[in-house]
FIKOLZA-1660 file (N, C-alpha, C; in steps of 0.1 Angstrom, whole numbers, plus 5000, padded with zeros to 4 digits):
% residues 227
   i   px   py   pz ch aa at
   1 3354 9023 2523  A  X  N
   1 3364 9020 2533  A  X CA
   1 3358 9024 2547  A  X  C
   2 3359 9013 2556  A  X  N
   2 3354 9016 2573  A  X CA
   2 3363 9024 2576  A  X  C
   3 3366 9037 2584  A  X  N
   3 3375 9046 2586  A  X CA
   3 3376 9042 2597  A  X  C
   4 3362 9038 2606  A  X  N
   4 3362 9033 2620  A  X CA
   4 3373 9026 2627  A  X  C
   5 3379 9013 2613  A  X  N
   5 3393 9008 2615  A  X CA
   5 3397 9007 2614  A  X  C
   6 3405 9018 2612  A  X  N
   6 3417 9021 2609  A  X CA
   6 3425 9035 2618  A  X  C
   7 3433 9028 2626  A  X  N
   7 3440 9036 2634  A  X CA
   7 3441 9048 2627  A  X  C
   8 3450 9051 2619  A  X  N
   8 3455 9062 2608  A  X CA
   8 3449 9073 2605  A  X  C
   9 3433 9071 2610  A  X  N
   9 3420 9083 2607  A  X CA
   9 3415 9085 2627  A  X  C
  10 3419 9074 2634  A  X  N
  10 3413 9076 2651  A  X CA
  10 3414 9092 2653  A  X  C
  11 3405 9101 2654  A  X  N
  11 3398 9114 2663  A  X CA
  11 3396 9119 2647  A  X  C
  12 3392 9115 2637  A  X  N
  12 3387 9119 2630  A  X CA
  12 3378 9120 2618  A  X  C
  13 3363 9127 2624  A  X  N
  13 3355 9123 2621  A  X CA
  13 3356 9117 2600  A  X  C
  14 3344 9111 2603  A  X  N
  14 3341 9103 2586  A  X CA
  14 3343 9116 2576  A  X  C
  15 3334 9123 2580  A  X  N
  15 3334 9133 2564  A  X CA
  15 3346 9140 2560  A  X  C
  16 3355 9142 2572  A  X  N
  16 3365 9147 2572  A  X CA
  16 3381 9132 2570  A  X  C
  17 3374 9123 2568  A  X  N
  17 3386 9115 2564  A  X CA
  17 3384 9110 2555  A  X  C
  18 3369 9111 2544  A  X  N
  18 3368 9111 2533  A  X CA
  18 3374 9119 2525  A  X  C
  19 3377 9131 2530  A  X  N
  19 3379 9142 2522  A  X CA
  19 3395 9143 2522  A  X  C
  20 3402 9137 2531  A  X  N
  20 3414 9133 2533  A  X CA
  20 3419 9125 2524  A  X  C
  21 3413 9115 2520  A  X  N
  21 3414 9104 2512  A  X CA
  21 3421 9112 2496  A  X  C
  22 3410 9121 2493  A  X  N
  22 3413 9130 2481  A  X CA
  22 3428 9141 2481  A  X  C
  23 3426 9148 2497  A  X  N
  23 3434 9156 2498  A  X CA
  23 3448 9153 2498  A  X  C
  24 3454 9139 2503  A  X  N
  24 3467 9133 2507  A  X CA
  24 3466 9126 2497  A  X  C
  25 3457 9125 2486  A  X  N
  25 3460 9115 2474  A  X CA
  25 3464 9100 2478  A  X  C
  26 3460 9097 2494  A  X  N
  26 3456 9082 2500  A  X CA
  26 3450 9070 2484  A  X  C
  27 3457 9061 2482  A  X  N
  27 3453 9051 2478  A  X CA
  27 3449 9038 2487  A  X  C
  28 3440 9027 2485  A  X  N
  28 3440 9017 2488  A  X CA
  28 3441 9009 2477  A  X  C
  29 3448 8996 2480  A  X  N
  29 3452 8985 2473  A  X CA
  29 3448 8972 2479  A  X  C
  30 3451 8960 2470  A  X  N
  30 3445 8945 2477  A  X CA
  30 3451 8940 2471  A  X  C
  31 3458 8928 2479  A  X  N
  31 3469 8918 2474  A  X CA
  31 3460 8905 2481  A  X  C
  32 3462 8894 2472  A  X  N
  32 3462 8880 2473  A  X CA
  32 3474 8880 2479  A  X  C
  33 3470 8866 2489  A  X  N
  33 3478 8861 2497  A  X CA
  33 3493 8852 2484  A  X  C
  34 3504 8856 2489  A  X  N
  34 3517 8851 2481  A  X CA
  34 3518 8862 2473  A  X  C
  35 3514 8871 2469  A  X  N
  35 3515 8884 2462  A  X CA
  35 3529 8893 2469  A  X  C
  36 3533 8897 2456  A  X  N
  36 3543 8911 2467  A  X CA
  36 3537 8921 2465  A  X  C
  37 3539 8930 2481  A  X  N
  37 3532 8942 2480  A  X CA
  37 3543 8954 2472  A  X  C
  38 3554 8952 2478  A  X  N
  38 3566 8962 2468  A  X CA
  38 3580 8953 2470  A  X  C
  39 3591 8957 2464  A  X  N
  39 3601 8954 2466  A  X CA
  39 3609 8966 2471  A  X  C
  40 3621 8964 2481  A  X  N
  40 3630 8974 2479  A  X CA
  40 3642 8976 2471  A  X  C
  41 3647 8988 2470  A  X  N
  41 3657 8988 2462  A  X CA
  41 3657 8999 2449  A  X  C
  42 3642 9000 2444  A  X  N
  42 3641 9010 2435  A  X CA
  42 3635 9022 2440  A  X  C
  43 3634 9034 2435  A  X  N
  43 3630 9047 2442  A  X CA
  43 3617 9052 2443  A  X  C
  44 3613 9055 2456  A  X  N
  44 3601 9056 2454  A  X CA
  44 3599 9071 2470  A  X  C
  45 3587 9070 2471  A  X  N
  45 3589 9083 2479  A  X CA
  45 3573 9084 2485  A  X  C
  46 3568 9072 2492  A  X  N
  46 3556 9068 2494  A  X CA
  46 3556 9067 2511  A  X  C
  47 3551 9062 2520  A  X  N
  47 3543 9055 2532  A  X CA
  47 3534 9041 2530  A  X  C
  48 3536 9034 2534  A  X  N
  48 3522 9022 2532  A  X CA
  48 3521 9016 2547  A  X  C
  49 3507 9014 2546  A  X  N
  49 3501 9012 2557  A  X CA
  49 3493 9002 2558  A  X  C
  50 3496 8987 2565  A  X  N
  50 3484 8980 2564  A  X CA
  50 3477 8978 2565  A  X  C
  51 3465 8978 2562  A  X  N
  51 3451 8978 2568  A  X CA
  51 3441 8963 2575  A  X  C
  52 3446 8955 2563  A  X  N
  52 3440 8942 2567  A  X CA
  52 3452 8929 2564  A  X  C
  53 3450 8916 2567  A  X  N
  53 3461 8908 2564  A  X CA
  53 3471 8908 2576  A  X  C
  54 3478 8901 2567  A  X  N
  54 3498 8898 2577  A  X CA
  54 3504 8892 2561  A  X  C
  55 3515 8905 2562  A  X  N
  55 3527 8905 2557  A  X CA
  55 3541 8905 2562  A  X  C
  56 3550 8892 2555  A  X  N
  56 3563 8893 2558  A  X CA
  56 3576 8903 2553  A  X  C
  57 3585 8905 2557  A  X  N
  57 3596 8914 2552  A  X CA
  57 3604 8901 2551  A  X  C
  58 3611 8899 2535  A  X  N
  58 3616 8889 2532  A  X CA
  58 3624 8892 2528  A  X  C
  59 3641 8887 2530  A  X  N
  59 3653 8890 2524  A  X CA
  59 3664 8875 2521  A  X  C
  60 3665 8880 2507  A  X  N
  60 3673 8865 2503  A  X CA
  60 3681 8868 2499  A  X  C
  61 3693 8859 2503  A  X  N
  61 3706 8866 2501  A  X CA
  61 3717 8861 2490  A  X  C
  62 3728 8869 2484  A  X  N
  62 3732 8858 2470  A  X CA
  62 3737 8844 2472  A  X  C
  63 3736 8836 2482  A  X  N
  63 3737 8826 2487  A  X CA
  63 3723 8816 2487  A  X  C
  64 3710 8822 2484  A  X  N
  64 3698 8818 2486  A  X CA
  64 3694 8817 2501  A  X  C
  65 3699 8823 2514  A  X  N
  65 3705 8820 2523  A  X CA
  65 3685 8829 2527  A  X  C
  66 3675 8828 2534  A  X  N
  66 3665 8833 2535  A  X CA
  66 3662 8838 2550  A  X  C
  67 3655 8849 2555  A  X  N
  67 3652 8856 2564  A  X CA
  67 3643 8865 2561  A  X  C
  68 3635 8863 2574  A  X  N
  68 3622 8872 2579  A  X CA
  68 3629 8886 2585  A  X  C
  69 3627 8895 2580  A  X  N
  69 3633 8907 2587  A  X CA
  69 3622 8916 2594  A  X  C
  70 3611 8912 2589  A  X  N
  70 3599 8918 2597  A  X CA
  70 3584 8915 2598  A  X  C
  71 3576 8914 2606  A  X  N
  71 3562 8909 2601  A  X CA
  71 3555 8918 2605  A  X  C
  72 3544 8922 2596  A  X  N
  72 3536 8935 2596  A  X CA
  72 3520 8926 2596  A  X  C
  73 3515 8933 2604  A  X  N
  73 3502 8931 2605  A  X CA
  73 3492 8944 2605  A  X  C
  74 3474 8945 2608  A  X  N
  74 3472 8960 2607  A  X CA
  74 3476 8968 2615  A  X  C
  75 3475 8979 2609  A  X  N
  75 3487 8994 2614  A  X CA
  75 3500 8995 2616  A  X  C
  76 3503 8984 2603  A  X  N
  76 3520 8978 2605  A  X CA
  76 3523 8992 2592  A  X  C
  77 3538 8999 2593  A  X  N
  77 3539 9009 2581  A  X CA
  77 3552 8999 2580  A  X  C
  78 3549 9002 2562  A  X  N
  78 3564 8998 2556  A  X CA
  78 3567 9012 2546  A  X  C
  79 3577 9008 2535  A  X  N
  79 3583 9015 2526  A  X CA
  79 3594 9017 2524  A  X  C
  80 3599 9023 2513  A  X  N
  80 3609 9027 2511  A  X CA
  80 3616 9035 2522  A  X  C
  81 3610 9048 2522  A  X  N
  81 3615 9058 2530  A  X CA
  81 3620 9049 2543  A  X  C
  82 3612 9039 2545  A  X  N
  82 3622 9031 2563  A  X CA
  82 3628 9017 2558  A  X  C
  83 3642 9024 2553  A  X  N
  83 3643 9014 2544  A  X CA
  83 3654 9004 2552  A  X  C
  84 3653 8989 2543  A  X  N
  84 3662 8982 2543  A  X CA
  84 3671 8981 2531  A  X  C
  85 3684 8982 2534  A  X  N
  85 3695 8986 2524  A  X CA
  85 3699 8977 2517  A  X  C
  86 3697 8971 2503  A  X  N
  86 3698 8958 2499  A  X CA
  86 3716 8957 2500  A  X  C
  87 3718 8945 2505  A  X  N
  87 3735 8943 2502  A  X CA
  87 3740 8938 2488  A  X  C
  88 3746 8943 2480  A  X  N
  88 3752 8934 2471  A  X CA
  88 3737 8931 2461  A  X  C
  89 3741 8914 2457  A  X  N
  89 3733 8904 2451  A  X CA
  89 3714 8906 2462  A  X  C
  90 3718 8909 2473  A  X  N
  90 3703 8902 2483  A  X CA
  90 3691 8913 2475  A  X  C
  91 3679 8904 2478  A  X  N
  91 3663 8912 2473  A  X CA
  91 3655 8911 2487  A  X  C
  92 3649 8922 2490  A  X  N
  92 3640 8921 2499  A  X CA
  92 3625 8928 2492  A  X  C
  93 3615 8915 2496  A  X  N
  93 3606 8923 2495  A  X CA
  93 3593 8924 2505  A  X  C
  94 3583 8926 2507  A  X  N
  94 3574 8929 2516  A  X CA
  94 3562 8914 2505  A  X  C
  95 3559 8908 2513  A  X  N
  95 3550 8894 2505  A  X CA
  95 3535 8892 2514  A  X  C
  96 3528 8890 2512  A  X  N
  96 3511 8883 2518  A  X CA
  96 3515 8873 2521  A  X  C
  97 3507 8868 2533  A  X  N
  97 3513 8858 2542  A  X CA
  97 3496 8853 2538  A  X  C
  98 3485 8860 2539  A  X  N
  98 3474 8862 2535  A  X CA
  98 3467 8870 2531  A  X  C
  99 3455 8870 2523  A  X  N
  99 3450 8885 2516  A  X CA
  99 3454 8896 2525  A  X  C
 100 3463 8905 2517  A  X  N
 100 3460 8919 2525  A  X CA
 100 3451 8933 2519  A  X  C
 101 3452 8941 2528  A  X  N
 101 3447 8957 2525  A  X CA
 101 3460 8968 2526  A  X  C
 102 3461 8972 2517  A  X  N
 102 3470 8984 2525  A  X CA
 102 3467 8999 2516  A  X  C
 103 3470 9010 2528  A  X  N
 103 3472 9018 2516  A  X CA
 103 3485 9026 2516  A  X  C
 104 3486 9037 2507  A  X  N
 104 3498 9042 2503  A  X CA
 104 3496 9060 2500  A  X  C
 105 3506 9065 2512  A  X  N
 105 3505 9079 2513  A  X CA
 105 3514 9085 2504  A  X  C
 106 3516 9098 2497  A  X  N
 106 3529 9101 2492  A  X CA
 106 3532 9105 2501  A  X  C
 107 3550 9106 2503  A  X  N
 107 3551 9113 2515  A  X CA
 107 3553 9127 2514  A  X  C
 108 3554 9134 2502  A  X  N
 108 3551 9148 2502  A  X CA
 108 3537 9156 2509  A  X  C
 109 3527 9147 2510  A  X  N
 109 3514 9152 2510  A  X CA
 109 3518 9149 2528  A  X  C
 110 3525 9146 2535  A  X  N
 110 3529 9140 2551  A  X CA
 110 3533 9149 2553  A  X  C
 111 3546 9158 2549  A  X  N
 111 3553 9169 2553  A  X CA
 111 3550 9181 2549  A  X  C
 112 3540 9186 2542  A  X  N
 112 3540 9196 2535  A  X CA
 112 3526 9205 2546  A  X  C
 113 3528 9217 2550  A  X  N
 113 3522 9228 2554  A  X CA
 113 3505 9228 2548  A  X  C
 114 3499 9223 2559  A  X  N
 114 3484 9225 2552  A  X CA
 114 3480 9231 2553  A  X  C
 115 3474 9240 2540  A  X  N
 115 3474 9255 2534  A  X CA
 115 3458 9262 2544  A  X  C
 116 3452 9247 2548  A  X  N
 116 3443 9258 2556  A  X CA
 116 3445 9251 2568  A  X  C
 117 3456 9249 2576  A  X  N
 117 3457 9248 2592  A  X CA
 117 3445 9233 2597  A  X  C
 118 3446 9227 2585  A  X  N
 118 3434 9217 2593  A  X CA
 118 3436 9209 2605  A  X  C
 119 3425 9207 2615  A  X  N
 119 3433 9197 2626  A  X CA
 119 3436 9186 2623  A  X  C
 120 3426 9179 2614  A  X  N
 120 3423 9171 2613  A  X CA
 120 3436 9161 2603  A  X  C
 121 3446 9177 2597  A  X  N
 121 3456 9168 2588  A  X CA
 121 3465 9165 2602  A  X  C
 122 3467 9175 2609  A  X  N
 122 3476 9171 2619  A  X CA
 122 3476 9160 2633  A  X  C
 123 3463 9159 2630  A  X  N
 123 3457 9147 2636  A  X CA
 123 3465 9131 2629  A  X  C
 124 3462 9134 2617  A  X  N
 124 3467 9121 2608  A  X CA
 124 3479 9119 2609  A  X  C
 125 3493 9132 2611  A  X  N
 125 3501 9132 2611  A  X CA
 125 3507 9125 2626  A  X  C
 126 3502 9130 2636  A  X  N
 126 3505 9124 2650  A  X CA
 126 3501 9110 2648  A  X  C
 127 3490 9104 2645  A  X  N
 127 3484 9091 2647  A  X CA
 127 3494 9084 2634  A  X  C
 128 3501 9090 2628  A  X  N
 128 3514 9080 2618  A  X CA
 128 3529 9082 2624  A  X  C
 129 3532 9094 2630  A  X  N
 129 3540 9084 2640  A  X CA
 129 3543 9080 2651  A  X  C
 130 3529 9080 2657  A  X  N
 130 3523 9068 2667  A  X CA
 130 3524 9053 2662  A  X  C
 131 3524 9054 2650  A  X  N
 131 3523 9041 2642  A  X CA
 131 3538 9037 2638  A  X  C
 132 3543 9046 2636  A  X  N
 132 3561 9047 2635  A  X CA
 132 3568 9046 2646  A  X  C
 133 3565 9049 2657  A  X  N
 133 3568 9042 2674  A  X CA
 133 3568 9029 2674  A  X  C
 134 3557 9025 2674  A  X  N
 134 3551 9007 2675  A  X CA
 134 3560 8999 2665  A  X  C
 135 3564 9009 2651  A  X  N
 135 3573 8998 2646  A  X CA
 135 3589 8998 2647  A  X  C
 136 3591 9009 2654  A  X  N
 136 3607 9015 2664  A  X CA
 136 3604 9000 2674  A  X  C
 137 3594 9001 2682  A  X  N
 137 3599 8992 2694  A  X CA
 137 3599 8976 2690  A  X  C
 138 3588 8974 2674  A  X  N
 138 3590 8956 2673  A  X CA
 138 3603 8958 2665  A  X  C
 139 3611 8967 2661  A  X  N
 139 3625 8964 2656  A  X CA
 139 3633 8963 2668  A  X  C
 140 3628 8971 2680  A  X  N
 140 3639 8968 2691  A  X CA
 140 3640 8955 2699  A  X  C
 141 3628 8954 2700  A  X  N
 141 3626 8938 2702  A  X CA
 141 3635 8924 2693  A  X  C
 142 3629 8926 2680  A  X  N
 142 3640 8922 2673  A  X CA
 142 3651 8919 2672  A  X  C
 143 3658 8930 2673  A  X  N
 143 3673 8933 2676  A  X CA
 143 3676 8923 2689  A  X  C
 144 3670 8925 2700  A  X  N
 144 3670 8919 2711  A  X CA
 144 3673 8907 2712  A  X  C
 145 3664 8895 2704  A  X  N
 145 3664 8884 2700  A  X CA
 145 3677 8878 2695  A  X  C
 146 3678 8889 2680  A  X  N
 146 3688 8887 2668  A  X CA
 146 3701 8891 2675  A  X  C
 147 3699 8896 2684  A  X  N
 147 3714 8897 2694  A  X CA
 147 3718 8886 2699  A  X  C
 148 3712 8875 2707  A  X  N
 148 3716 8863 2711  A  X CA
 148 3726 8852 2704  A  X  C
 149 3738 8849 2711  A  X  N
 149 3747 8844 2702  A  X CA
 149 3739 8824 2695  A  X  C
 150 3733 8820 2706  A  X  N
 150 3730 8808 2703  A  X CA
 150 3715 8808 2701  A  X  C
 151 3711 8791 2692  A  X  N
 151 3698 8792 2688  A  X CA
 151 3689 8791 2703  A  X  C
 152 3694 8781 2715  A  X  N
 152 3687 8781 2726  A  X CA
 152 3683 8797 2731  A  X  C
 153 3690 8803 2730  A  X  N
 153 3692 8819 2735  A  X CA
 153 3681 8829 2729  A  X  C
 154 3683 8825 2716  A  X  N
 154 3671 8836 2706  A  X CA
 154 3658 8828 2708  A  X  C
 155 3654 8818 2713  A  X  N
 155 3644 8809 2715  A  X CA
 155 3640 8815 2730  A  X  C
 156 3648 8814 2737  A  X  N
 156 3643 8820 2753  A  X CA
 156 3637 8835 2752  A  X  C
 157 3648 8843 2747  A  X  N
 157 3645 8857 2745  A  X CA
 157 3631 8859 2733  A  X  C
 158 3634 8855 2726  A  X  N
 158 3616 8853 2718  A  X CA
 158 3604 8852 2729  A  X  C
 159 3601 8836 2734  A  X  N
 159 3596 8833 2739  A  X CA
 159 3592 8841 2757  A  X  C
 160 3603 8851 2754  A  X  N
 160 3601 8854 2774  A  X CA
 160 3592 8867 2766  A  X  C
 161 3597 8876 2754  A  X  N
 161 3590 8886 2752  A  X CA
 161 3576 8883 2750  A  X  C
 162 3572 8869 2745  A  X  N
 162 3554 8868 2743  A  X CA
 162 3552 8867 2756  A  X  C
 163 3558 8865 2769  A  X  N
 163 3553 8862 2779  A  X CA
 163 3549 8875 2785  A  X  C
 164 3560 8883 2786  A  X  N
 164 3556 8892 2790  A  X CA
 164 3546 8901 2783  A  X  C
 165 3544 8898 2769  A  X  N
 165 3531 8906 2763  A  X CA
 165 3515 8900 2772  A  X  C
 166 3518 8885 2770  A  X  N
 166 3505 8878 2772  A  X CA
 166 3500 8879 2787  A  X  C
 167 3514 8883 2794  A  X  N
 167 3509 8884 2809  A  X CA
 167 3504 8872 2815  A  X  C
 168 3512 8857 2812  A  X  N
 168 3511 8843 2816  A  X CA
 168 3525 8836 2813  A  X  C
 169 3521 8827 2816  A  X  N
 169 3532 8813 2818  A  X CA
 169 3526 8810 2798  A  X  C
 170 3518 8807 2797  A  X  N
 170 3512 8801 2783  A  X CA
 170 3509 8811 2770  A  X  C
 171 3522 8808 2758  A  X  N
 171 3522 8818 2750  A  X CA
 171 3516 8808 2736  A  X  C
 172 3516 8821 2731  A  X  N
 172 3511 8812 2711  A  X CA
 172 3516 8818 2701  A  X  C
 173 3523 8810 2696  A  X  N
 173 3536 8813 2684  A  X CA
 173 3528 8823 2669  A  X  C
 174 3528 8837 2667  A  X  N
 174 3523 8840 2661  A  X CA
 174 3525 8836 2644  A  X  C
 175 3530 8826 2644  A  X  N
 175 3533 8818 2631  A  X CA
 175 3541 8804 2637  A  X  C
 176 3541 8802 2619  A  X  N
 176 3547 8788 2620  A  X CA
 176 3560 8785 2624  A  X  C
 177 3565 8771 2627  A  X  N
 177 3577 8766 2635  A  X CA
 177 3585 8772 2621  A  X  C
 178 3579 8766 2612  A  X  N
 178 3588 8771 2600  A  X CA
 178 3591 8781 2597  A  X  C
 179 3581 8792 2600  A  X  N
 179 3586 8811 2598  A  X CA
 179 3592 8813 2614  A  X  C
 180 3591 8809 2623  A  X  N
 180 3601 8811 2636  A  X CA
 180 3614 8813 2630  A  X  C
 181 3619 8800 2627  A  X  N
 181 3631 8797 2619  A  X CA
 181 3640 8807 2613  A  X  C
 182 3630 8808 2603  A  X  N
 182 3634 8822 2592  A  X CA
 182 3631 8843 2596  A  X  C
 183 3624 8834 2616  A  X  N
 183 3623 8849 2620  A  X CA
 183 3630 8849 2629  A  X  C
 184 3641 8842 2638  A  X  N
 184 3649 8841 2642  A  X CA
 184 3664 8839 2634  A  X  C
 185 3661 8838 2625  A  X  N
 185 3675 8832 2614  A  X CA
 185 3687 8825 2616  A  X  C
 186 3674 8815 2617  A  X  N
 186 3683 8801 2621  A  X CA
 186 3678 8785 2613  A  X  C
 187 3688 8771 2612  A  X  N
 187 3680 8760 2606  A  X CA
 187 3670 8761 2613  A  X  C
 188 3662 8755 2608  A  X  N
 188 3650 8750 2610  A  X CA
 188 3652 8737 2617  A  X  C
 189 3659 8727 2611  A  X  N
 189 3662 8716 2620  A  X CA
 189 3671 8715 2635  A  X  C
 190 3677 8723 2632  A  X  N
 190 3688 8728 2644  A  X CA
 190 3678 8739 2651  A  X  C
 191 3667 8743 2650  A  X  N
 191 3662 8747 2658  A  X CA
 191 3649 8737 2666  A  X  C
 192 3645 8729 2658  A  X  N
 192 3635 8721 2666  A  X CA
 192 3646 8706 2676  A  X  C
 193 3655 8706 2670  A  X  N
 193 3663 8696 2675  A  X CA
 193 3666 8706 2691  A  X  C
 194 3664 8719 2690  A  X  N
 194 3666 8727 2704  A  X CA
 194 3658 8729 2711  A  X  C
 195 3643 8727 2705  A  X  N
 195 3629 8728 2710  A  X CA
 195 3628 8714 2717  A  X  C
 196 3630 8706 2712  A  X  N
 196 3629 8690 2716  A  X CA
 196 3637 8689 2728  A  X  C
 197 3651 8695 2730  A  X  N
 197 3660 8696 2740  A  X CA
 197 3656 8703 2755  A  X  C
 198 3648 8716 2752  A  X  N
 198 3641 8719 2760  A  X CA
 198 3633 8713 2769  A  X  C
 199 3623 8708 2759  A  X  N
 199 3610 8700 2766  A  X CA
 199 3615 8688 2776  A  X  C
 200 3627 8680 2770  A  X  N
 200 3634 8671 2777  A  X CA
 200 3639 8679 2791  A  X  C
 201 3646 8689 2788  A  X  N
 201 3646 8694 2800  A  X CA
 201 3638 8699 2809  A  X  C
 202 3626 8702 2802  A  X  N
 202 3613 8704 2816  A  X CA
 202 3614 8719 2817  A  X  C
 203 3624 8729 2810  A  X  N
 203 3622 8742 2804  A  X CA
 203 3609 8745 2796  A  X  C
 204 3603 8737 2789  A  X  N
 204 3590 8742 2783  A  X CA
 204 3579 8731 2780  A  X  C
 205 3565 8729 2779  A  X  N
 205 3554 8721 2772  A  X CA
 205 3548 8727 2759  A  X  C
 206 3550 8718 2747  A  X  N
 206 3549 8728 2735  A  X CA
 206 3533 8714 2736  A  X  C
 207 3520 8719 2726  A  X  N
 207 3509 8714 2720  A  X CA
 207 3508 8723 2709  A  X  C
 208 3513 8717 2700  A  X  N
 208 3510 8730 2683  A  X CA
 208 3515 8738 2685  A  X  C
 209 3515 8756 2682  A  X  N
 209 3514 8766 2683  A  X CA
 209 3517 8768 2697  A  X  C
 210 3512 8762 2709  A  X  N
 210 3512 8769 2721  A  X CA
 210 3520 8761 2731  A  X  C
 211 3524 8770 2738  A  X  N
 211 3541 8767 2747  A  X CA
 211 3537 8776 2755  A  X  C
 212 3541 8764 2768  A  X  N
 212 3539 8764 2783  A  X CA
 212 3552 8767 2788  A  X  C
 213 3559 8779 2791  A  X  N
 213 3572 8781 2797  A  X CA
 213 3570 8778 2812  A  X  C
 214 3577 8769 2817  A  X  N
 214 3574 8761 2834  A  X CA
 214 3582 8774 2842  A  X  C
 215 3580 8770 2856  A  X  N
 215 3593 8776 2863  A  X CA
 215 3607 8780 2863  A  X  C
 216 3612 8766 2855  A  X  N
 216 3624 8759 2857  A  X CA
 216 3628 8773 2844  A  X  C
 217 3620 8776 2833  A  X  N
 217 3621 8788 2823  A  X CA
 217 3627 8795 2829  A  X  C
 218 3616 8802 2837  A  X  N
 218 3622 8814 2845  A  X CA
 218 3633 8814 2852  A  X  C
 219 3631 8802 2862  A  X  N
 219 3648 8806 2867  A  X CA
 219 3659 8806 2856  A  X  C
 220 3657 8798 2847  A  X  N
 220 3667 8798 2842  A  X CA
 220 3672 8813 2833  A  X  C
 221 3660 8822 2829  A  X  N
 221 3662 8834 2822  A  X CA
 221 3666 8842 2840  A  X  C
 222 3667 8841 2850  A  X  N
 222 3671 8849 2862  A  X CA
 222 3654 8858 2869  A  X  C
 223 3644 8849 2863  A  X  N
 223 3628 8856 2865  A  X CA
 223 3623 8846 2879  A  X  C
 224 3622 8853 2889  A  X  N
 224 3612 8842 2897  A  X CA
 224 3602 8849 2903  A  X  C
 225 3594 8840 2906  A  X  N
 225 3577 8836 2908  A  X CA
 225 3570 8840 2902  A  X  C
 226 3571 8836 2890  A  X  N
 226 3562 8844 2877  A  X CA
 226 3554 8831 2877  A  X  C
 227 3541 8834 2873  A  X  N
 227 3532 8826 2875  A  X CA
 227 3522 8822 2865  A  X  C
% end
């Protein structure tokens, strides 16, 4: 394992995150792309961390009714412990979007007093919920979105937050029109039938993947002279 990349080990040195590996009983795993990495619902008392890949958080409901509830990429944490609560009939599980890496901490070996004061455990400990922040704020973002009563609405609010990440007018859909859909949770057809409406209006220029939010965007979200 490159320790080099992986956030989870940052300020600490190789021999000492080898040794970590043993001491927190760290596993690594590999999933084929369409593979599930876990399901929730059964008990477990872990951390997982991904290393390589993009994984979805997938929830289907006893209606067959389907939703993205989260996408994890590397240094994305999932598990039980941050859990989603299955309703009823619904299954969620965590699935490969493409090959992934991840590994898996117990979380006893997280909270437990390390018997010789090492920095270096407390090191790991800060640098995971640093990594527990980052997935506090894409759920608030989320929420943000998933707040909007209409599909135009969850489309603007999506689309203004890549703007503001990218720091331009010209963003790039980090998936497909088809996972939008299911990561917005909405048709699919009733959502490009809204994309199409847009462009008519001169609110946006889509080419594949990448969408040109115009002026007329901004004023309309109450943003001007963004450029």
């Amino acid at each position: 394992m490159n320790f080099s990349d992986i956030f989870l080990f940052e300020g600490i040195e190789e021999k000492d995150c080898q040794a970590m590996m043993d001491c927190f009983r760290i596993s690594l795993h590999r999933f084929r792309a369409g593979q599930t990495i876990f399901e929730y619902g059964g008990p477990s008392d872990w951390v997982g961390i991904m290393q390589k890949g993009k994984a979805s958080l997938i929830r289907v409901d006893r209606e067959g009714g389907r939703a993205v509830l989260e996408r994890l990429g590397p240094d994305g944490v999932f598990g039980p412990l941050l859990a989603f609560p299955c309703a009823g009939a619904d299954s969620v599980w965590l699935q490969c979007d493409e090959d992934c890496e991840a590994v898996f901490i117990p979380y006893d070996q997280i909270t437990k007093r390390c018997e010789k004061a090492c920095l270096h455990h407390s090191r790991l400990v800060e640098n995971l919920f640093g990594m527990m922040r980052q997935k506090a704020l894409a759920l608030s973002e989320r929420v943000e979105v998933l707040s909007r009563r209409t599909i135009r609405e969850k489309l603007c609010a999506f689309f203004l937050l890549l703007a503001m990440k990218s720091g331009g007018r010209e963003v790039s859909l980090p998936f497909s029109y088809s996972a939008l859909g299911d990561f917005i949770c909405v048709d699919r057809s009733a959502m490009m039938r809204q994309l199409r409406q847009m462009k008519e209006e001169g609110l946006i220029h889509t080419e594949k993947r990448k969408i040109l939010l115009t002026e007329e965007f901004f004023r309309l979200m109450g943003i001007v002279g963004k450029t």
